[in-house]
C-alpha positions as CSV (number, residue, x, y, z in Angstrom):
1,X,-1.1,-8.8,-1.2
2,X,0.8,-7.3,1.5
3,X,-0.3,-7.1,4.6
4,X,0.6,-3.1,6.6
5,X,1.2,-3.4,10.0
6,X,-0.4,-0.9,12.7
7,X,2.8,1.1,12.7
8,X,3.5,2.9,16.0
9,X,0.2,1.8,17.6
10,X,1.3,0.1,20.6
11,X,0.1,-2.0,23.6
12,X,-2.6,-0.4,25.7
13,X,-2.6,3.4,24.0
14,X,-5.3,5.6,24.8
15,X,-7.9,7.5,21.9
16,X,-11.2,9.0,22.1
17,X,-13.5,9.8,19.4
18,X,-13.8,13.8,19.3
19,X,-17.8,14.9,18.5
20,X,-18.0,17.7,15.9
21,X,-21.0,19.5,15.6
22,X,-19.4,22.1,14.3
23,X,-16.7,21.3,11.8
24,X,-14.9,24.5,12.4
25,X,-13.7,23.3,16.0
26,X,-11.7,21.1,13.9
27,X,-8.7,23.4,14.2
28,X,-8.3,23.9,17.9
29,X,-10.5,20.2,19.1
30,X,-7.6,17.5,18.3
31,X,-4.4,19.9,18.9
32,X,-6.8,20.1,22.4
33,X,-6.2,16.4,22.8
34,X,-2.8,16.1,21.8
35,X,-2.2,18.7,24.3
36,X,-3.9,16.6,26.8
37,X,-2.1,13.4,26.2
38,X,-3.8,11.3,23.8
39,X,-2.6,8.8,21.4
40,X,-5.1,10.0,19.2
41,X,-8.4,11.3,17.9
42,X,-10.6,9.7,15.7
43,X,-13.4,11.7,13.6
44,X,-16.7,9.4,13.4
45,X,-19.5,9.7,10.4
46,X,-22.4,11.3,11.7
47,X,-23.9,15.1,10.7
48,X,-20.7,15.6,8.6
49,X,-17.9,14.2,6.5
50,X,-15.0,12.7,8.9
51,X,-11.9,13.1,6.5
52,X,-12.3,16.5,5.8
53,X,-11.5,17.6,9.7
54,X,-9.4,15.3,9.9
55,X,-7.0,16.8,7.1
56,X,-7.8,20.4,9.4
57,X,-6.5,18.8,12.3
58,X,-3.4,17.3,10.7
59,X,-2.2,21.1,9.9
60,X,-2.8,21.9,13.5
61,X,-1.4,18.5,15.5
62,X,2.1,17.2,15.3
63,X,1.9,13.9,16.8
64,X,-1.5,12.9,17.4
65,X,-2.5,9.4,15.6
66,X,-5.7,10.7,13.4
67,X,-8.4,8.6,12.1
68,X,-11.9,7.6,11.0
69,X,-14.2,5.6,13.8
70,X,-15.8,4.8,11.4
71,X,-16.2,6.3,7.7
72,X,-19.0,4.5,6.3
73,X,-17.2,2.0,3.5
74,X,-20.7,1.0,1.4
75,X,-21.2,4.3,1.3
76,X,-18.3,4.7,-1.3
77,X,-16.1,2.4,-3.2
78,X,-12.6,1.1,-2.9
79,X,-10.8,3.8,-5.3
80,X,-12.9,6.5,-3.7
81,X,-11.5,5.3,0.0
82,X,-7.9,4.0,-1.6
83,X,-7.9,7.8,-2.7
84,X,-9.0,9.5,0.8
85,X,-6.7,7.2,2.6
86,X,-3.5,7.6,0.9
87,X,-3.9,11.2,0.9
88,X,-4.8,11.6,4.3
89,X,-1.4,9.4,5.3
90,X,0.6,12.1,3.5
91,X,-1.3,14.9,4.7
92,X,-0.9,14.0,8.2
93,X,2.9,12.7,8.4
94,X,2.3,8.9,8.2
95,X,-0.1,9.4,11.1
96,X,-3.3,8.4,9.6
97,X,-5.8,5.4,10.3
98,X,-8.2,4.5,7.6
99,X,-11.4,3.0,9.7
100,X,-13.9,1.5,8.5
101,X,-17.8,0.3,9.3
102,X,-20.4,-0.8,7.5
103,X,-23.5,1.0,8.9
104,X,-27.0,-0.6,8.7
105,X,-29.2,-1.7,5.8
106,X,-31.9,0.8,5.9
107,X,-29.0,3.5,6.0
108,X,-27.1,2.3,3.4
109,X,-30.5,1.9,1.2
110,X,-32.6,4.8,2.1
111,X,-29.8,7.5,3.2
112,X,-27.2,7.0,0.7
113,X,-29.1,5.0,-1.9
114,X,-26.4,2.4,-2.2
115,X,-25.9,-1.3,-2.6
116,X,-26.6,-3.4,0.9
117,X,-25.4,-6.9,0.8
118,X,-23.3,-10.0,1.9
119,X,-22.1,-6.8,4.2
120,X,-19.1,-9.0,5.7
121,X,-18.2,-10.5,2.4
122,X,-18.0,-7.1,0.8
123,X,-16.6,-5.6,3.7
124,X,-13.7,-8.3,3.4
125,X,-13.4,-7.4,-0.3
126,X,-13.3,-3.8,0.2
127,X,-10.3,-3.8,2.0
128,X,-8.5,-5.9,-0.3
129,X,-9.2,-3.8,-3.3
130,X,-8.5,-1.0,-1.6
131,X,-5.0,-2.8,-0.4
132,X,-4.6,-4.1,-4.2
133,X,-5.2,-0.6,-5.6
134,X,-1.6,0.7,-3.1
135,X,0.1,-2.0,-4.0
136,X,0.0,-0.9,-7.6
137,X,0.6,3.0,-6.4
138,X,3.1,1.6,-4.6
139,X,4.6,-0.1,-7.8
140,X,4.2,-3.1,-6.6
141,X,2.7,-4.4,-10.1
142,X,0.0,-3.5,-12.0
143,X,-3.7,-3.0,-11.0
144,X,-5.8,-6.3,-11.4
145,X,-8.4,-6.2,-8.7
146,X,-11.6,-8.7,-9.7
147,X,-13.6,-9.8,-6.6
148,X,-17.1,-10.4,-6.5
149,X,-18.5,-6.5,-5.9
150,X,-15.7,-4.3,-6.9
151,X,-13.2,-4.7,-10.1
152,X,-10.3,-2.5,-10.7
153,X,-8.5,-3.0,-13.8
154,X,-7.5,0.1,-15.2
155,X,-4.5,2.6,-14.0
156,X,-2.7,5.0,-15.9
157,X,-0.3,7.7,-14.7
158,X,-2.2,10.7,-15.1
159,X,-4.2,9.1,-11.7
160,X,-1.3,6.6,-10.4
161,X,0.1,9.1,-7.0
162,X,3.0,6.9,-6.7
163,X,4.7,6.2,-3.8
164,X,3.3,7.2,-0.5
165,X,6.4,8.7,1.1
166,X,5.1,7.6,4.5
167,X,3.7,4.3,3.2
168,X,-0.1,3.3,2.9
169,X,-1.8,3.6,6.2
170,X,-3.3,1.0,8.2
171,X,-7.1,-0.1,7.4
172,X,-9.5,-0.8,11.0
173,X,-13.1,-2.0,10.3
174,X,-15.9,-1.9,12.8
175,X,-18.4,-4.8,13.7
176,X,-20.2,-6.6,16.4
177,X,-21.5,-9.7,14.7
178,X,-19.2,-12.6,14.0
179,X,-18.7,-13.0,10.7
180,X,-17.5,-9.0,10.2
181,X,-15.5,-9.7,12.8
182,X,-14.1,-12.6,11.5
183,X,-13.6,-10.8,8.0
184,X,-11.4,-8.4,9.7
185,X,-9.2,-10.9,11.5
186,X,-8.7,-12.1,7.5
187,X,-7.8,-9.1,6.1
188,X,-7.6,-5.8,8.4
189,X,-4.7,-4.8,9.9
190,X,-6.8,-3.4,13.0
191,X,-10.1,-4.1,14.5
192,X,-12.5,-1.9,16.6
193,X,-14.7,-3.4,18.5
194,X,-17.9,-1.6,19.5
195,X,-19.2,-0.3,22.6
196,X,-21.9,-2.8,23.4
197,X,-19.6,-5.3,24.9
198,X,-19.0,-6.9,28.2
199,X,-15.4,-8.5,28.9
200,X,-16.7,-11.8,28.3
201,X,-18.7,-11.4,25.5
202,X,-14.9,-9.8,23.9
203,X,-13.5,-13.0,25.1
204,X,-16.4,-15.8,24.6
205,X,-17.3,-14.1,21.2
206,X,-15.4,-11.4,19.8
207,X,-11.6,-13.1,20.2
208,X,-12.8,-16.7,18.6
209,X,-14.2,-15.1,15.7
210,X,-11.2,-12.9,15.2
211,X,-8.9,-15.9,15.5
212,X,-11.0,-17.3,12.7
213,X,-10.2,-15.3,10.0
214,X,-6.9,-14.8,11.3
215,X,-6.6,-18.5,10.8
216,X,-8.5,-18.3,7.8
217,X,-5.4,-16.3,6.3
218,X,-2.4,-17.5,8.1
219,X,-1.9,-14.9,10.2
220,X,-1.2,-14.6,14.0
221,X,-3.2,-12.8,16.6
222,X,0.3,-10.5,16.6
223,X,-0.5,-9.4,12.9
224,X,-3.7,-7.0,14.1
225,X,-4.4,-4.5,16.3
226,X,-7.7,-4.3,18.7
227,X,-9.1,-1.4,19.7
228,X,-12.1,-1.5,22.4
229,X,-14.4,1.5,22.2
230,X,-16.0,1.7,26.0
231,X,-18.1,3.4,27.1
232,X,-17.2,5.4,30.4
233,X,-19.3,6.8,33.2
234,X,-17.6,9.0,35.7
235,X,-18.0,12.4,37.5
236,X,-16.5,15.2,40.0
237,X,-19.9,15.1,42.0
238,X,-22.6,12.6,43.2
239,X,-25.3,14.9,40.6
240,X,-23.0,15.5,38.0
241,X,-22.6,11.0,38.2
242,X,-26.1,10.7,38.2
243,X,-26.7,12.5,34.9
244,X,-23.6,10.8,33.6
245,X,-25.2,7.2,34.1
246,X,-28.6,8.3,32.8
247,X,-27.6,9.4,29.5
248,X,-25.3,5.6,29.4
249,X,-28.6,4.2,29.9
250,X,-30.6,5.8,27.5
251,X,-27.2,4.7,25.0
252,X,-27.3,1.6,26.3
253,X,-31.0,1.3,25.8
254,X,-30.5,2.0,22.5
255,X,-28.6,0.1,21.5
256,X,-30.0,-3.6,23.3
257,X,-33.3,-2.6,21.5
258,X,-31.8,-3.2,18.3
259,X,-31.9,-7.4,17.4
260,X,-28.4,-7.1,16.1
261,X,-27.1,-6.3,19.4
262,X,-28.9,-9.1,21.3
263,X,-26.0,-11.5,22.0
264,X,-24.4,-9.1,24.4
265,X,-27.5,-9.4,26.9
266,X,-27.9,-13.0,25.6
267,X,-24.8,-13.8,26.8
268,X,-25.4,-12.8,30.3
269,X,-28.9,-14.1,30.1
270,X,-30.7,-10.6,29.4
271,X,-33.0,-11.7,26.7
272,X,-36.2,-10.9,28.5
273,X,-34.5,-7.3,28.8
274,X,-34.2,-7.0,25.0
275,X,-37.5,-8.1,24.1
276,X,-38.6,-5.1,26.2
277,X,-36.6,-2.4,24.9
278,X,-37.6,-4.1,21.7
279,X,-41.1,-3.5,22.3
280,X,-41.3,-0.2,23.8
281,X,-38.8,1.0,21.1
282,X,-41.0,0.1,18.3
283,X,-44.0,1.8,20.0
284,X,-41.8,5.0,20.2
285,X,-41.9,4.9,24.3
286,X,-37.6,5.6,24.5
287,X,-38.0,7.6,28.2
288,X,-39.5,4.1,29.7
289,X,-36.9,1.7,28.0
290,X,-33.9,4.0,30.1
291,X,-35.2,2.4,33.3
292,X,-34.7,-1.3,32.4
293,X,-31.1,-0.7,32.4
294,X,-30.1,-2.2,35.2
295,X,-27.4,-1.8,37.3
296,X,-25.8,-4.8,36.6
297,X,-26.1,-3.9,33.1
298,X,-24.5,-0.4,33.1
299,X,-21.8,-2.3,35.1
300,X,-21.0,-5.0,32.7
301,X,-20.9,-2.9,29.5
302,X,-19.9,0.6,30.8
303,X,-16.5,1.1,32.8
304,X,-18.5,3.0,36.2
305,X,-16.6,4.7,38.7
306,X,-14.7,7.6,40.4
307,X,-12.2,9.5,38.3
308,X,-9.7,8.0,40.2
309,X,-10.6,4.3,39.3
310,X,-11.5,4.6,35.8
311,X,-7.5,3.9,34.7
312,X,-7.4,0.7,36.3
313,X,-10.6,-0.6,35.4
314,X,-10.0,0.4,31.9
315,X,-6.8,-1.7,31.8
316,X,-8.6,-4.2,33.9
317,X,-11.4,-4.8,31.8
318,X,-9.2,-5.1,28.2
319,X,-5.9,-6.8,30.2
320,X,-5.1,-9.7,27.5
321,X,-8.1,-8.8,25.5
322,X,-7.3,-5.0,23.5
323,X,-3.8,-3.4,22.2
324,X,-5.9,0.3,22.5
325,X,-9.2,1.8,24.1
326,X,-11.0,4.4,22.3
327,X,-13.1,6.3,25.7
328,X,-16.3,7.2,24.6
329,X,-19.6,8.5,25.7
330,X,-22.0,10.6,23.7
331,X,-23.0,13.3,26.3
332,X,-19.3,14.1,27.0
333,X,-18.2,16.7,24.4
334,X,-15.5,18.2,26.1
335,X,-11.9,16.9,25.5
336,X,-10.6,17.9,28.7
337,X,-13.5,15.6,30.5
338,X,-10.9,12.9,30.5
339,X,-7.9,14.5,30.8
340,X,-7.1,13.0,34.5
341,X,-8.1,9.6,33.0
342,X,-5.7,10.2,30.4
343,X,-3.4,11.2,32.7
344,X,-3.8,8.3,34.9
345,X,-3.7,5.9,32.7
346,X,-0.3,6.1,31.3
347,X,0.9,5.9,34.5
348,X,-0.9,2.7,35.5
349,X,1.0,-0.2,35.1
């Protein structure tokens, strides 16, 4: 199998996930943040499909680094995403990112009726048929893919693409918990790591299980690429702050509800805080779980400050931890919200 690097992705670049609600915007939103001075935009599956503005915005960009954060992968199948992803690469210029995620069981069941299971075993698998399937495009040998979910035996020219002029692109995958993580450290050539971290939950838990599978396979921490989505909370005015940090708190509320994300809080020795959000979520009460958000707790997970901090703090948080941050927060739909960040942090050392 061979293993794609990260082309071009380098130390520390900058990318934000760009909200559609409307997939028309897709023609003027990522030429918007090339414009500003991102490395790139990433597309996300939510109300609508993320490859197909994605191939928009590749007609209407010329350098911006394009990808999914994340396409849901059990909501298709390894030719299906070998398919979007190779074409994508050659629609864009070489400058396409295949990421991605899993999603959650009751999603994957009752929204897409599809198979749920082993989720970081297939996730693992996926990835390699999907590898396995460029390798033959790529005429590397012939098509013998038999794992444990997914065979793929059969290729004949009429649906062989050949060679991708700019190569395959690189595959991310998302996860929290260890053993997806771990998966991707086996077999990805990038990982993104999600939102509801602290710095040392990335160091005490995300990098050990990385450097498992990495180990698993051979490889060096060198051979993959981490991106950090963080979540940011900044504003021009004291108001305009405090609206900021109450819709991170309502995300963040959110999120700690939810068992799967309680080693975050466990790890700074929030556990009482989960079981209440856990509680008051399942009684439908989400206004009252935004106030046991703490301070501290907003501090730890989000990046908090002035404009003019949030550069440093960024590179502060992910120094010797991330090759890339993706800035994120849901209530900030407007590219140029972060252009001084941007700005700011290319020139911070």
């Amino acid at each position: 199998m061979t293993m794609y690097p990260a082309a071009e992705i380098d130390t520390m670049k900058i990318y934000t996930t760009a909200p559609l609600e409307d997939p028309r915007r897709a023609r003027t939103l990522y030429r918007e943040l090339e414009n500003i001075g991102y490395d790139g935009g990433f597309s996300f599956e939510a109300k609508h499909d993320p490859f197909l503005a994605l191939a928009v915005a590749a007609e209407h960009t010329t350098t911006l680094r394009l990808g999914t954060a994340i396409a849901i992968a059990f909501a298709r199948n390894p030719m299906n995403l070998a398919n979007l992803g190779y074409d994508m690469q050659s629609i864009s210029g070489g400058r396409f990112v295949l990421g991605l995620g899993s999603q959650v069981k009751p999603h994957i069941e009752k929204r897409f009726s599809s198979i749920w299971s082993h989720p970081a075993e297939r996730m693992r698998e996926i990835v390699l048929a999907i590898k396995a399937i460029w390798d033959c495009w790529e005429g590397k040998g012939p098509l013998d893919f038999q794992g444990k979910f997914y065979q793929h035996t059969i290729m004949i020219p009429a649906f062989n693409p050949g060679p991708n002029p700019y190569g395959p692109p690189p595959i991310f995958t998302g996860g929290f918990g260890p053993l997806m993580t771990a998966s991707a450290g086996e077999v990805a050539d990038g990982f993104i790591a999600h939102p509801f971290n602290t710095r040392r939950t990335l160091l005490e838990k995300t990098l050990p299980a990385l450097e498992s599978g990495l180990a698993k396979s051979g490889r060096q921490r060198s051979d993959i690429k981490v991106m950090c989505a963080t979540l940011v909370v900044t504003a021009d005015t004291a108001e305009e702050m405090e609206i900021s940090k109450l819709a991170a708190r309502k995300q963040l509320a959110f999120y700690g509800s939810t068992p799967a994300y309680l080693p975050t809080l466990a790890c700074h020795g929030w556990e009482e805080t989960h079981k209440e959000l856990n509680r008051l979520s399942k009684a439908g009460r989400w206004d009252d779980m935004t106030g046991l958000i703490s301070d501290d707790i907003l501090n730890e997970i989000a990046v908090v400050g002035e404009r003019h901090e949030i550069a440093g703090k960024l590179k502060s948080r992910l120094a010797g931890i991330a090759d890339s941050v993706s800035i994120t927060h849901n209530r900030c739909p407007d590219p140029a919200h972060w252009a001084d960040v941007v700005r700011d942090f290319k020139r911070t050392p």
